[in-house]
Z-matrix of the N, CA and C atoms (Angstrom, degrees):
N
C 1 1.472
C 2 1.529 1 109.62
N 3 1.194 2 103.38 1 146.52
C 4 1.575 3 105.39 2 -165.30
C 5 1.688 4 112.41 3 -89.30
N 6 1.942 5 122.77 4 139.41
C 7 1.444 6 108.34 5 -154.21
C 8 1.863 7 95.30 6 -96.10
N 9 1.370 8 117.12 7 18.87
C 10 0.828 9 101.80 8 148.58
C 11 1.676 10 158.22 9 -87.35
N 12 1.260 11 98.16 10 41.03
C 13 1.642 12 116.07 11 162.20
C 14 1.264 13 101.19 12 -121.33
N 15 1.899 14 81.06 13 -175.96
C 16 2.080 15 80.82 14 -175.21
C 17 2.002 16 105.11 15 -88.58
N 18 1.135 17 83.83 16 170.33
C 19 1.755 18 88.03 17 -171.84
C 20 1.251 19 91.13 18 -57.77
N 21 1.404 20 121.89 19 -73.57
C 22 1.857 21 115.31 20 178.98
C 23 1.105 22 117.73 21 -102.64
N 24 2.282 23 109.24 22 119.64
C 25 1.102 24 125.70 23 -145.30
C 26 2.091 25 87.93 24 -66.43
N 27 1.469 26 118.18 25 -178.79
C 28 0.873 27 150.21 26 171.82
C 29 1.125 28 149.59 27 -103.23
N 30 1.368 29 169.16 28 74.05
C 31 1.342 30 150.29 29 -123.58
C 32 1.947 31 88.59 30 -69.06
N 33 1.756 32 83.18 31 155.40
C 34 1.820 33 93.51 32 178.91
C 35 1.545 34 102.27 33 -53.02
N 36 1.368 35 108.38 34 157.42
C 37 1.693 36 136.26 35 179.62
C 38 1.886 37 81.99 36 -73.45
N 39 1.442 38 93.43 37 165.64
C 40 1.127 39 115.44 38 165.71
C 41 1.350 40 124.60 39 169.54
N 42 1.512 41 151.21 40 154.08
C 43 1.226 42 148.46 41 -163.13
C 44 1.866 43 113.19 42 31.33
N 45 1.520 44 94.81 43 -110.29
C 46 1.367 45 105.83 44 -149.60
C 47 2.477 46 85.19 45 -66.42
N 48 1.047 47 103.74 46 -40.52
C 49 1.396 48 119.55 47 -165.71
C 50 1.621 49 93.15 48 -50.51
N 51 1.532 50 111.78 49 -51.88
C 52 1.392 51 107.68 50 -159.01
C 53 1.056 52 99.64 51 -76.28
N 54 1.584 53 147.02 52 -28.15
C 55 1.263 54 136.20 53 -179.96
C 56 1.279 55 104.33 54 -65.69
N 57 1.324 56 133.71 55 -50.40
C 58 1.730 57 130.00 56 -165.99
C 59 1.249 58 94.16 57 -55.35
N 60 1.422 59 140.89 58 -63.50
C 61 1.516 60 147.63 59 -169.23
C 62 1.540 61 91.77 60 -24.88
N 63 1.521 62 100.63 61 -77.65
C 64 1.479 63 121.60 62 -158.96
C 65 1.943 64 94.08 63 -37.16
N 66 1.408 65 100.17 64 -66.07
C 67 1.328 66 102.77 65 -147.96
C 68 1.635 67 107.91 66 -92.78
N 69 1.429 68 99.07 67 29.76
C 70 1.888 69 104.96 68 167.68
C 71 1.514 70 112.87 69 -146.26
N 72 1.196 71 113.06 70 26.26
C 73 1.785 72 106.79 71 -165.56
C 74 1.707 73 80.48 72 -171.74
N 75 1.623 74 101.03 73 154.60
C 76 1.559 75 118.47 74 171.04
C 77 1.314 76 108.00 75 -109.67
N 78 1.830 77 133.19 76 168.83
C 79 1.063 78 137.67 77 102.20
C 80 1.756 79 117.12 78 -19.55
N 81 1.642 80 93.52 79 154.86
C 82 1.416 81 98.58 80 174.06
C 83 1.330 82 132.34 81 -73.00
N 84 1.832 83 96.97 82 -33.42
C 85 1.438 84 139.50 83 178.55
C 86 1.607 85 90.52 84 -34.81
N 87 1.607 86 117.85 85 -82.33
C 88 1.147 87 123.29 86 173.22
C 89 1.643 88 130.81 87 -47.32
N 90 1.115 89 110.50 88 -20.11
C 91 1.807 90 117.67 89 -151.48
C 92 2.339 91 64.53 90 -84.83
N 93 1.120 92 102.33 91 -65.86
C 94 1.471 93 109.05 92 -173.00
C 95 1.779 94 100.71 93 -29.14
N 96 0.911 95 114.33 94 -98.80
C 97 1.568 96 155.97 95 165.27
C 98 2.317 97 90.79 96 11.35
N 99 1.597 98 92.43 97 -51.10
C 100 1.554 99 90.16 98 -153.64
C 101 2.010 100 92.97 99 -84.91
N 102 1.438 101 110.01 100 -17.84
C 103 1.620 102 123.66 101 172.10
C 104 1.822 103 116.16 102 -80.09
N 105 1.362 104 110.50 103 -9.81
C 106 1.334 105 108.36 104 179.55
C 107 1.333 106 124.00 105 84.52
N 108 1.479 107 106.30 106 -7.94
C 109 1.531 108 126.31 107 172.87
C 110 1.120 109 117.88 108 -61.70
N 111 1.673 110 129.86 109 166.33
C 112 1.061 111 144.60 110 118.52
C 113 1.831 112 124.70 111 -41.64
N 114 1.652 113 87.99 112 130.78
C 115 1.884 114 84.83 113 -173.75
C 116 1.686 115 102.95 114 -73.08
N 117 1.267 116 121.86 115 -19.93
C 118 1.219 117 143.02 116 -137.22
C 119 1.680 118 87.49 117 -101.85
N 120 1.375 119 131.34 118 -41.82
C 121 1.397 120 141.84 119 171.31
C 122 1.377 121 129.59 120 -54.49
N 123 1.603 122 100.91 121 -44.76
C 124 1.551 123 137.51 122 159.80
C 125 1.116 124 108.05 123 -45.35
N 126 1.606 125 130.13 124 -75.03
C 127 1.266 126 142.38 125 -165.22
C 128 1.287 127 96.56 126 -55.30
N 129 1.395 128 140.69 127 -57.00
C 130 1.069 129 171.97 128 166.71
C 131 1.953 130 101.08 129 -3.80
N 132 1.844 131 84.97 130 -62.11
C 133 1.276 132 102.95 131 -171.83
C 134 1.841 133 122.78 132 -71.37
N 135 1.495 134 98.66 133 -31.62
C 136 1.003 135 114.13 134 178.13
C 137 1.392 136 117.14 135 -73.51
N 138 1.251 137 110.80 136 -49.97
C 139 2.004 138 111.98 137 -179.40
C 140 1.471 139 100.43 138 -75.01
N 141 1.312 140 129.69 139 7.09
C 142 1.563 141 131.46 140 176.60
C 143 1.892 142 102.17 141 -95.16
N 144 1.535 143 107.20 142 -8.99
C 145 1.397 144 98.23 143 -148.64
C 146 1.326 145 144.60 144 62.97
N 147 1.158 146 122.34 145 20.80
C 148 1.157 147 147.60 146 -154.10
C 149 1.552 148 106.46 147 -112.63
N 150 1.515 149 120.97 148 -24.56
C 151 1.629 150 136.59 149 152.73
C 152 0.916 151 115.64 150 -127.24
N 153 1.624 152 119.32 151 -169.86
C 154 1.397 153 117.95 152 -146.99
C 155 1.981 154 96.92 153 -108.38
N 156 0.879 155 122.22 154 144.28
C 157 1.367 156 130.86 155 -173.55
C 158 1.680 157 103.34 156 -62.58
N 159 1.258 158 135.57 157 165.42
C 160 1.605 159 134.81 158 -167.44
C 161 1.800 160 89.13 159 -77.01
N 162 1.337 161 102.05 160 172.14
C 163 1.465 162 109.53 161 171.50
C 164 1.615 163 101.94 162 -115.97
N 165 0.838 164 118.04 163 0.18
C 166 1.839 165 113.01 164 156.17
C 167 1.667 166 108.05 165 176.01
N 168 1.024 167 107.83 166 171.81
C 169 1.359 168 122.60 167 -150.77
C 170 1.939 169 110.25 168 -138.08
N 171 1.014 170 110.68 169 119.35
C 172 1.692 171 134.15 170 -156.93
C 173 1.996 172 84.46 171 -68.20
N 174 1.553 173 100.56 172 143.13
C 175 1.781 174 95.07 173 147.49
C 176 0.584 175 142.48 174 -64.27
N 177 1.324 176 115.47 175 16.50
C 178 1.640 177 124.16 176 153.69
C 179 1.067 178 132.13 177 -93.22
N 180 1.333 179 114.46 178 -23.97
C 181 1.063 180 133.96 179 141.41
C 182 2.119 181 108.20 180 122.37
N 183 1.522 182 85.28 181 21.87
C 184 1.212 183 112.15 182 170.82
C 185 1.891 184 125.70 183 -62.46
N 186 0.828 185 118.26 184 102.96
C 187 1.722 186 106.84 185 -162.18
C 188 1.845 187 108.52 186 -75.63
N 189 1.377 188 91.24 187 153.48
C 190 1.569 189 89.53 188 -168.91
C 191 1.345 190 112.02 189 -126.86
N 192 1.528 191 124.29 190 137.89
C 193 1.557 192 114.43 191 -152.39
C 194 1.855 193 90.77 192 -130.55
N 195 0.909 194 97.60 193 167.35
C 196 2.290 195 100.49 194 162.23
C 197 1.276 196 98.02 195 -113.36
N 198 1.748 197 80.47 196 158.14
C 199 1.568 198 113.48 197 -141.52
C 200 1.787 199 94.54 198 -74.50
N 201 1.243 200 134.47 199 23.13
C 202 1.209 201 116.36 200 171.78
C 203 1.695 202 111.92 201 -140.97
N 204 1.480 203 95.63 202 30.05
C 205 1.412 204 116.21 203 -176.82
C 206 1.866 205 106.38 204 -44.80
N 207 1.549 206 103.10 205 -45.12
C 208 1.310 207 100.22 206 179.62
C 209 1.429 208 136.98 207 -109.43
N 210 1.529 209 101.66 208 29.04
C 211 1.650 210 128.07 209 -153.74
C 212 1.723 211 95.29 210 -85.96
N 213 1.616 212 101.03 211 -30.37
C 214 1.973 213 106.29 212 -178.96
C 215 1.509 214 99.94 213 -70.23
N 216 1.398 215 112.87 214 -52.22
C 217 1.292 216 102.85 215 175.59
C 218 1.601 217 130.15 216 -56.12
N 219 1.212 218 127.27 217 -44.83
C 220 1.333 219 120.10 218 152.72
C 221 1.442 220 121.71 219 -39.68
N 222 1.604 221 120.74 220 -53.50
C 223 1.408 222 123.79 221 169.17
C 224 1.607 223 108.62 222 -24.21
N 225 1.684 224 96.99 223 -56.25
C 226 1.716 225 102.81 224 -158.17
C 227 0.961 226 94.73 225 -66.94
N 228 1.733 227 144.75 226 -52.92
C 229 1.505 228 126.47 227 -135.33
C 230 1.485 229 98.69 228 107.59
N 231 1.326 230 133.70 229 -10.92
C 232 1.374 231 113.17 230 -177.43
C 233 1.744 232 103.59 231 139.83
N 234 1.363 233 134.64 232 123.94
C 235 1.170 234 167.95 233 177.60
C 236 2.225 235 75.96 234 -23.07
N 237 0.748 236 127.16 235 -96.98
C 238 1.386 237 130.63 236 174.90
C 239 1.267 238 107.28 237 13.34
N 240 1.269 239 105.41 238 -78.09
C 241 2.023 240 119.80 239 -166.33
C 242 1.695 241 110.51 240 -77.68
N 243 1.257 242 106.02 241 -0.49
C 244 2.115 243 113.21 242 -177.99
C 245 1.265 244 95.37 243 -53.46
N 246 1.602 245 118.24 244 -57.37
C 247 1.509 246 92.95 245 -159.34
C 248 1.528 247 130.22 246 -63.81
N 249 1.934 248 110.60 247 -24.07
C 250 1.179 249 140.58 248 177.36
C 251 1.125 250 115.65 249 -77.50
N 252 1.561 251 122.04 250 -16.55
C 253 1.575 252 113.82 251 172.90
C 254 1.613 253 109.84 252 -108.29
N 255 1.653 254 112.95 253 1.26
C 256 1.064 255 118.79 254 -174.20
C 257 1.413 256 112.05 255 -87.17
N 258 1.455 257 113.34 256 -43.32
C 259 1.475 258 126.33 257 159.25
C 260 1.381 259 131.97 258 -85.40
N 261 1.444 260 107.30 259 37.36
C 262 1.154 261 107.91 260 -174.50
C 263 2.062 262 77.84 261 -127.68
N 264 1.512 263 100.58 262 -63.59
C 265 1.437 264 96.71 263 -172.86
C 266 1.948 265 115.29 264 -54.09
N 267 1.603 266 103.21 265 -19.31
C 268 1.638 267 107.17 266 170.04
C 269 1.218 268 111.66 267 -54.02
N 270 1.719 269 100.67 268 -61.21
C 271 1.430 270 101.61 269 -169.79
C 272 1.658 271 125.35 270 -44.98
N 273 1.184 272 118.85 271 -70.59
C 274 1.190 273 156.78 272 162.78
C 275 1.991 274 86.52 273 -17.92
N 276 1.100 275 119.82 274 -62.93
C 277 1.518 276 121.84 275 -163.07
C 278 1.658 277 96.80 276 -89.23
N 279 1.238 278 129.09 277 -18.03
C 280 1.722 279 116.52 278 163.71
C 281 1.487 280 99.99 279 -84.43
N 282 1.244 281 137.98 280 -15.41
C 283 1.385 282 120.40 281 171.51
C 284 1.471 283 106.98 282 -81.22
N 285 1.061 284 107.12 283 -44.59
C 286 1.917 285 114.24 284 -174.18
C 287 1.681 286 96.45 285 -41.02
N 288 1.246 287 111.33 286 -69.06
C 289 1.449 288 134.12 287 -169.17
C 290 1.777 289 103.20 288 -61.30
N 291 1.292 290 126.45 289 -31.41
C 292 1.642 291 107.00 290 178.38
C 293 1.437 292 108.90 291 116.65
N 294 1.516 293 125.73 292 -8.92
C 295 1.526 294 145.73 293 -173.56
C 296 1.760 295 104.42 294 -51.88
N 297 1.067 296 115.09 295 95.39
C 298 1.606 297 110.96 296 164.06
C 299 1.567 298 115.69 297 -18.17
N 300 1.123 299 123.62 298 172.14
C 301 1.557 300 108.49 299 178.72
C 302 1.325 301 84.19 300 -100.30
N 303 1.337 302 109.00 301 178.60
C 304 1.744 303 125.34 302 -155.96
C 305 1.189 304 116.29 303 0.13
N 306 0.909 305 128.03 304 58.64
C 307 1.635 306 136.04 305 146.88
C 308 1.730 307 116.98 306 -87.94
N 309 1.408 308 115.18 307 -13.64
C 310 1.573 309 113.45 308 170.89
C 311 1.363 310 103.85 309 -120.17
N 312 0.642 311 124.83 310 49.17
C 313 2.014 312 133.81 311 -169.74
C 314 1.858 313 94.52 312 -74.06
N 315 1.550 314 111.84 313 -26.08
C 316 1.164 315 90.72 314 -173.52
C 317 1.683 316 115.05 315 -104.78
N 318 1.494 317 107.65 316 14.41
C 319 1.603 318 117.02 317 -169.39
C 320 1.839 319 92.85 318 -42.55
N 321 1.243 320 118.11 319 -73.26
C 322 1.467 321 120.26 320 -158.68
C 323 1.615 322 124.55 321 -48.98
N 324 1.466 323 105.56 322 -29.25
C 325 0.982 324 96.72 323 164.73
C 326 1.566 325 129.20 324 -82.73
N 327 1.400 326 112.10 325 -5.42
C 328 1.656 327 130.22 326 -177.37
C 329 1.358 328 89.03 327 -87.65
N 330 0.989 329 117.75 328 -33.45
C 331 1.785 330 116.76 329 -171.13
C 332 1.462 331 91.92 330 -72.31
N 333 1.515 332 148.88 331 -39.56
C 334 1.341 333 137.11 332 -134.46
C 335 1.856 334 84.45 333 -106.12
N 336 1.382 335 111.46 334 -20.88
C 337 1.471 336 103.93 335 -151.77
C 338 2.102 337 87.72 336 -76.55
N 339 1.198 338 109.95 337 -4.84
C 340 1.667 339 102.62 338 -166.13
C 341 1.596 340 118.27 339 52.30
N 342 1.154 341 115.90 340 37.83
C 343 1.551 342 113.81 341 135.03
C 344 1.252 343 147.69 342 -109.70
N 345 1.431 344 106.35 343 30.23
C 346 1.260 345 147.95 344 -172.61
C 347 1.706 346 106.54 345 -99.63
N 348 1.525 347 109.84 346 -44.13
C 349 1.434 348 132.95 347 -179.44
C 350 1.788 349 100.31 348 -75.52
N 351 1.560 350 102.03 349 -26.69
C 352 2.111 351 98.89 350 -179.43
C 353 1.814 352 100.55 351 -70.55
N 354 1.506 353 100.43 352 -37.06
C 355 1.840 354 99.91 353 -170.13
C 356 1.452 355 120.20 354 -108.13
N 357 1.039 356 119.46 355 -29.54
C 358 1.742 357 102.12 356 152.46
C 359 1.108 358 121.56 357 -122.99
N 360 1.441 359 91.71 358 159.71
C 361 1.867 360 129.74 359 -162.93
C 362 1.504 361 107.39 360 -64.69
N 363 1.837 362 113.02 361 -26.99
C 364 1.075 363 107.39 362 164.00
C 365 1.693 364 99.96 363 -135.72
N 366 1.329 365 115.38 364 161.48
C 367 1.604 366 128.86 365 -168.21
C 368 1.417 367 108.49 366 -122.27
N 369 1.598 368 116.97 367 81.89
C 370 1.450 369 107.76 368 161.22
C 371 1.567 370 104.97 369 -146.13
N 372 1.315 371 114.72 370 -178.31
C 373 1.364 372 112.26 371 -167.09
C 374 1.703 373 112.81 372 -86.70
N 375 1.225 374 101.27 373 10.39
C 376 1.608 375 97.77 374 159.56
C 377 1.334 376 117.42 375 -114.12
N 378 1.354 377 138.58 376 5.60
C 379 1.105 378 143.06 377 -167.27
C 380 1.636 379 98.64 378 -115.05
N 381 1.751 380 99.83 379 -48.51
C 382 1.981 381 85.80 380 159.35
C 383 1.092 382 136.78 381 -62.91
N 384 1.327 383 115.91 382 -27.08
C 385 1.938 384 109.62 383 162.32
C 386 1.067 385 105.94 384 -62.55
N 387 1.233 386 121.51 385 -65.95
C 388 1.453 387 125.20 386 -176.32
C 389 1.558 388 122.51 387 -26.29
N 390 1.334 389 103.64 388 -38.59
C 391 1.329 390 97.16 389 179.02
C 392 1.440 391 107.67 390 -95.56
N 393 1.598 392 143.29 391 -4.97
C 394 1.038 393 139.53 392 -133.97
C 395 1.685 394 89.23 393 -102.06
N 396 1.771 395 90.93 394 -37.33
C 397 1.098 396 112.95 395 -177.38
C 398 1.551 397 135.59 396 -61.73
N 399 1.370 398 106.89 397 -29.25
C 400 1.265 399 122.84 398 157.54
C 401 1.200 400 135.34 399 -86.05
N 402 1.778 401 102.23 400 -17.34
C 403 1.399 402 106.44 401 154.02
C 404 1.560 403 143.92 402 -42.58
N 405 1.337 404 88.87 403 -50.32
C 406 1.686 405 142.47 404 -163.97
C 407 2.184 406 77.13 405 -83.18
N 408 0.836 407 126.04 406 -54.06
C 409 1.532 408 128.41 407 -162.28
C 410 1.952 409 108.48 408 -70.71
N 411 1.388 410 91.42 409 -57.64
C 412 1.348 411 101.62 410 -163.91
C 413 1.556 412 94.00 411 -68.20
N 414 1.564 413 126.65 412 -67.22
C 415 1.291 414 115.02 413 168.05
C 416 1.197 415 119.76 414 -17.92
N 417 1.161 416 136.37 415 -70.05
C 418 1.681 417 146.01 416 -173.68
C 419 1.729 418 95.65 417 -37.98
N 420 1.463 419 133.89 418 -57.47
C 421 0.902 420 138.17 419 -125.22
C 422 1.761 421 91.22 420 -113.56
N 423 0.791 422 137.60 421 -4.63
C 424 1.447 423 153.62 422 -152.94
C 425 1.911 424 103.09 423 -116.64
N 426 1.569 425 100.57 424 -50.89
C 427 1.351 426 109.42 425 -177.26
C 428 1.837 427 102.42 426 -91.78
N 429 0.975 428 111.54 427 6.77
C 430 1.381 429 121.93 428 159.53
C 431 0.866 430 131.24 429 -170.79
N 432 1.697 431 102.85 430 68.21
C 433 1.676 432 118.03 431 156.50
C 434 1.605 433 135.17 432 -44.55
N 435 1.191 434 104.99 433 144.94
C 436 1.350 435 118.23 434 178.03
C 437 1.701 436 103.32 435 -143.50
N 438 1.454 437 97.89 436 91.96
C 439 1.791 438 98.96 437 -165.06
C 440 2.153 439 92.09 438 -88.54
N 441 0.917 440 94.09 439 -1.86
C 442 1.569 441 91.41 440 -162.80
C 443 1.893 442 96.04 441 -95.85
N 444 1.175 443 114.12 442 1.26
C 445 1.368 444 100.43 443 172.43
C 446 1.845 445 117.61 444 -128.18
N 447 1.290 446 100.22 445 112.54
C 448 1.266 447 110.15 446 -169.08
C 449 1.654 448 123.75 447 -33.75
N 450 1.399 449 127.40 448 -36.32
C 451 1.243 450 150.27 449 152.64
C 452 1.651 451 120.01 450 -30.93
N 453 1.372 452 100.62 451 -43.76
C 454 1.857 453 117.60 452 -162.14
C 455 2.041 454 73.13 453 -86.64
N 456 1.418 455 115.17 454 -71.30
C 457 1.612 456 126.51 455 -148.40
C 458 1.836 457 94.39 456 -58.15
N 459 1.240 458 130.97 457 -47.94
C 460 0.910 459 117.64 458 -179.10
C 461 2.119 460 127.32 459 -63.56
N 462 1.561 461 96.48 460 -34.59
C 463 1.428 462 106.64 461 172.93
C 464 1.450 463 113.03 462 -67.30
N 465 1.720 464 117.64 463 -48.14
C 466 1.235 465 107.17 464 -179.74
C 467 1.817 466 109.01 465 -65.22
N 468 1.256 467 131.82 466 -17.79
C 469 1.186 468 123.10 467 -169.28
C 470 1.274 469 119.73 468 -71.19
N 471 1.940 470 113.74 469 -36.07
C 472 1.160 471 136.59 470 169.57
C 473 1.495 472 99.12 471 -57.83
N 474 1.454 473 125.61 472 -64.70
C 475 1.570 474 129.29 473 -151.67
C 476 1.634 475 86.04 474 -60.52
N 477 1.037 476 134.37 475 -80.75
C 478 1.594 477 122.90 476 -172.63
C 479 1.094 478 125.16 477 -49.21
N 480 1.218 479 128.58 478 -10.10
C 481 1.523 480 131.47 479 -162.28
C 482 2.006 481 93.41 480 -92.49
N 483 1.447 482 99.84 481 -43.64
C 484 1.737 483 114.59 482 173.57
C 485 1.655 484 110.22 483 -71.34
N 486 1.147 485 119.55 484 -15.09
C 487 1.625 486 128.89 485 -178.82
C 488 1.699 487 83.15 486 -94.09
N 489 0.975 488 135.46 487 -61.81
C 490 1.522 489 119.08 488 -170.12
C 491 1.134 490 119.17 489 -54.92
N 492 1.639 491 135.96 490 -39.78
C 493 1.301 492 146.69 491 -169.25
C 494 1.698 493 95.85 492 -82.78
N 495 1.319 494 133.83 493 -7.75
C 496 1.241 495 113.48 494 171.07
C 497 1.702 496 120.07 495 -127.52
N 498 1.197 497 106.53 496 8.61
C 499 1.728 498 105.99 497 172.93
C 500 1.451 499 95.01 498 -122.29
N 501 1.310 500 105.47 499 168.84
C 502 1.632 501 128.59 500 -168.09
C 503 1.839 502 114.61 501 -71.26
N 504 1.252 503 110.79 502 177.42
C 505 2.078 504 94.40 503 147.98
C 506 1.356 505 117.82 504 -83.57
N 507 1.634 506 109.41 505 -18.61
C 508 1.764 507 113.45 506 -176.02
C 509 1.747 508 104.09 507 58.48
N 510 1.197 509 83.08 508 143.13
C 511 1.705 510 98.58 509 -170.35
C 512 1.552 511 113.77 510 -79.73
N 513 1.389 512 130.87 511 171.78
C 514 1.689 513 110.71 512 -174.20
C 515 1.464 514 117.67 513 -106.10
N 516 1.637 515 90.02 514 30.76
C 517 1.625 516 72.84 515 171.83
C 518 1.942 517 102.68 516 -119.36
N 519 1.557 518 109.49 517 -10.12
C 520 1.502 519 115.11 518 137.99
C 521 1.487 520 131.92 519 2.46
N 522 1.322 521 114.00 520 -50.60
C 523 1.841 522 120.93 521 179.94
C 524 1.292 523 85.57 522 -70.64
N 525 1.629 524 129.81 523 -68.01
C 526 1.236 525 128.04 524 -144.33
C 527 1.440 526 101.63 525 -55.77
N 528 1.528 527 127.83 526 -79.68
C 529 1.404 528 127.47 527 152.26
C 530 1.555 529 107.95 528 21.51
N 531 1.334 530 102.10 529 -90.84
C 532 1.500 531 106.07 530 -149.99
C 533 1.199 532 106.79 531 -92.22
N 534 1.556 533 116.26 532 15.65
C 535 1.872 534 111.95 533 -175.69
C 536 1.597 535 117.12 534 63.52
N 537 0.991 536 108.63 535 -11.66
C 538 1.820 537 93.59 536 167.84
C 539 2.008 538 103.58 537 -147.87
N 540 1.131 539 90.67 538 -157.18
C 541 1.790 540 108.17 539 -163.60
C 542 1.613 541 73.04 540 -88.50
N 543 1.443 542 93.58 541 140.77
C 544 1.464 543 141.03 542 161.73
C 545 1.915 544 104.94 543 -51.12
N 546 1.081 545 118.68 544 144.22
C 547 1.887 546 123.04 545 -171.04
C 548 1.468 547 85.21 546 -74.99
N 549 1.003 548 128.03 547 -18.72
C 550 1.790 549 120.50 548 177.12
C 551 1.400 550 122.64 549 -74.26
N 552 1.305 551 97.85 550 -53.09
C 553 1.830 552 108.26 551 159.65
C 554 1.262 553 123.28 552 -58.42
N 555 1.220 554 121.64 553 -38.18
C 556 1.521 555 128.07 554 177.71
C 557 1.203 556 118.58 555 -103.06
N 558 1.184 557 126.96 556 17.31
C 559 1.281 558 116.22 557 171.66
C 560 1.824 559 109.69 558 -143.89
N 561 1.294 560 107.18 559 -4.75
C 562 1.737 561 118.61 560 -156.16
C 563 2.108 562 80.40 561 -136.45
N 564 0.988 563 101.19 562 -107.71
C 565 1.530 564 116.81 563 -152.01
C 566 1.985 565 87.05 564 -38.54
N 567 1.578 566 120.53 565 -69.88
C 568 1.288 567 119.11 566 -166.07
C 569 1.504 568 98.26 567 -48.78
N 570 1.337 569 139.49 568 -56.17
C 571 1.388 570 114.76 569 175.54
C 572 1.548 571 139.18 570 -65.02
N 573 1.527 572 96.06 571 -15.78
C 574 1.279 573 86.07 572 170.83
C 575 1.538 574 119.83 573 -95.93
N 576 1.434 575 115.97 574 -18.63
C 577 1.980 576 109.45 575 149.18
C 578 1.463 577 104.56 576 -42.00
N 579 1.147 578 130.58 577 -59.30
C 580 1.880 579 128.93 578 -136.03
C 581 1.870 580 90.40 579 -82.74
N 582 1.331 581 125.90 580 -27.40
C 583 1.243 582 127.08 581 179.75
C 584 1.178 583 109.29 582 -138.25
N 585 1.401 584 131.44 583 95.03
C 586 0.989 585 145.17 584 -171.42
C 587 1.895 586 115.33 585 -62.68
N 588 1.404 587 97.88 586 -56.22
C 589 1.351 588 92.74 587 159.16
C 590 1.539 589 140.59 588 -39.51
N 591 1.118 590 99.63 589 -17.15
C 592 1.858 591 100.01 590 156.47
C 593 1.910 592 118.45 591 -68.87
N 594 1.007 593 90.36 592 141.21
C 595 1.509 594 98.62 593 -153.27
C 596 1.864 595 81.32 594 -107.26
N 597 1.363 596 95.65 595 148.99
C 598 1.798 597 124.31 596 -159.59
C 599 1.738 598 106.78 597 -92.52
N 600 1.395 599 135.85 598 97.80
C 601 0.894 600 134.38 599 155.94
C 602 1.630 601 113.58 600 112.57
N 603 1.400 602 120.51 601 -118.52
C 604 1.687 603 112.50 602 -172.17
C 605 1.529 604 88.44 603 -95.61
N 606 1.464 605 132.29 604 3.87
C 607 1.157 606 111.43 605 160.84
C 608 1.568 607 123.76 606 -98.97
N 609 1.377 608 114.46 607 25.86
C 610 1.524 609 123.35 608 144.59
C 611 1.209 610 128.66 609 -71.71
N 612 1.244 611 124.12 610 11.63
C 613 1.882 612 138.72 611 -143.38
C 614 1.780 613 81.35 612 -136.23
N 615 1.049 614 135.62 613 -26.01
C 616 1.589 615 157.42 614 -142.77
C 617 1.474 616 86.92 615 -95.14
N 618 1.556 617 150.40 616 48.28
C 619 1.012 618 119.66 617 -160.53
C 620 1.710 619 120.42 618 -122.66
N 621 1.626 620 103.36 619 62.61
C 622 1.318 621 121.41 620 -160.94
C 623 1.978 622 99.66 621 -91.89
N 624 0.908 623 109.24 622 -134.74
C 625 1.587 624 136.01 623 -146.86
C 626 1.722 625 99.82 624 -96.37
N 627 1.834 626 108.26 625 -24.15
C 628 1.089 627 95.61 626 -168.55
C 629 1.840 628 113.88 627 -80.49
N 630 1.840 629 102.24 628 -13.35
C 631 1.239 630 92.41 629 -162.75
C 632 1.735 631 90.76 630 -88.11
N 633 1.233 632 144.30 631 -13.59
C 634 1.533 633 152.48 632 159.34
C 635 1.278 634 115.21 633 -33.61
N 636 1.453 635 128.10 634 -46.13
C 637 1.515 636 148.80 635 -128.26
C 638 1.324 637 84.18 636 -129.57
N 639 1.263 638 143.38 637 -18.89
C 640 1.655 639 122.76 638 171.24
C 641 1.002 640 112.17 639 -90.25
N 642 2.016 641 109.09 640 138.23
C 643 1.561 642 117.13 641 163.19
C 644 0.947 643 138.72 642 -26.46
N 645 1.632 644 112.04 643 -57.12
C 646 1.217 645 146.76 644 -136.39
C 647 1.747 646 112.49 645 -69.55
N 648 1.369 647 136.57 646 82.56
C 649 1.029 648 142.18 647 -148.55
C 650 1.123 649 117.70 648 -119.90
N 651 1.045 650 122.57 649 40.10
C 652 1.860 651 128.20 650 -160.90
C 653 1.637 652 119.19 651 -105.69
């Protein structure tokens, strides 16, 4: 079967969905085109497993990748050395971050499946811990709130505010896909309905006196 679709197919694009595609993700044609490549080399790489599969696919049936699909490979020196510079820069960023040793043993292959390319804005192996990590954080902190202590309200405000600046909006047919709410819905938008006092965007980074000084405790 050919790895050009996404690992988990999608309901068809349409309206507001098909425009985001268009106007946040390329063809390969191009991803090739702006690297000096062959499109034909690309494909090559991808049905080899050797890159990451598209993160959705046009009704046309056109596959659709982000725009830095081949930015690791430049990193490495060449499609050859990815896997060796990929687990080298992993490693290095699960120690930075606190990661047990082999507890992400399976990042690379999650990295190859391209659904990594549906949730962040950028795709490398420090930006996927990074977020895995705050996943893993904000959850913790969500299923046991403590809105009444300034310490808990200010950390969770930061941890989501850094989860927003690195995953996408994701398109809405996303839940269906993956069987549940999107890490954006459940971890960003659902907390910031349930506590309003979380403040929306780079002003989650904002995390002085004002978020201390509100009532609002629910």
């Amino acid at each position: 079967m050919s790895r050009l679709v996404p690992q988990r197919p999608h309901p068809s694009l349409s309206g507001a969905d098909l425009a985001y595609v268009r106007a946040s993700y390329l063809p390969l044609e191009e991803l090739a085109r702006r690297e000096r490549l062959r499109s034909a080399r690309v494909v090559e790489w991808i049905e080899s497993g050797r890159l990451p599969r598209p993160a959705y696919v046009l009704p046309d049936g056109t596959p659709m990748f982000p725009e830095d699909l081949l930015a690791l490979v430049r990193s490495a020196g060449g499609v050859n050395r990815l896997p060796d510079h990929f687990a080298r820069r992993h490693e290095l960023a699960a120690r930075m971050l606190g990661f047990a040793a082999g507890t992400r043993a399976g990042d690379w292959e999650d990295y190859l499946s391209g659904e990594y390319g549906v949730c962040l804005r950028q795709v490398t192996p420090e930006t996927l811990l990074l977020k895995e990590m705050l996943v893993e954080r904000i959850g913790r902190a969500i299923d046991a709130p403590r809105p009444e202590d300034p310490a808990w309200r200010r950390a969770l405000a930061f941890e989501i505010g850094g989860l927003d600046c690195l995953i996408r909006p994701f398109a809405s047919v996303d839940p269906e896909r993956f069987g549940r709410p999107t890490s954006r819905q459940r971890l960003i938008e659902g907390p910031r309905r349930r506590w309003p006092w979380l403040p929306d965007g780079l002003l989650a980074f904002q995390t002085g006196s004002s978020l201390t000084r509100t009532t609002d405790r629910r």
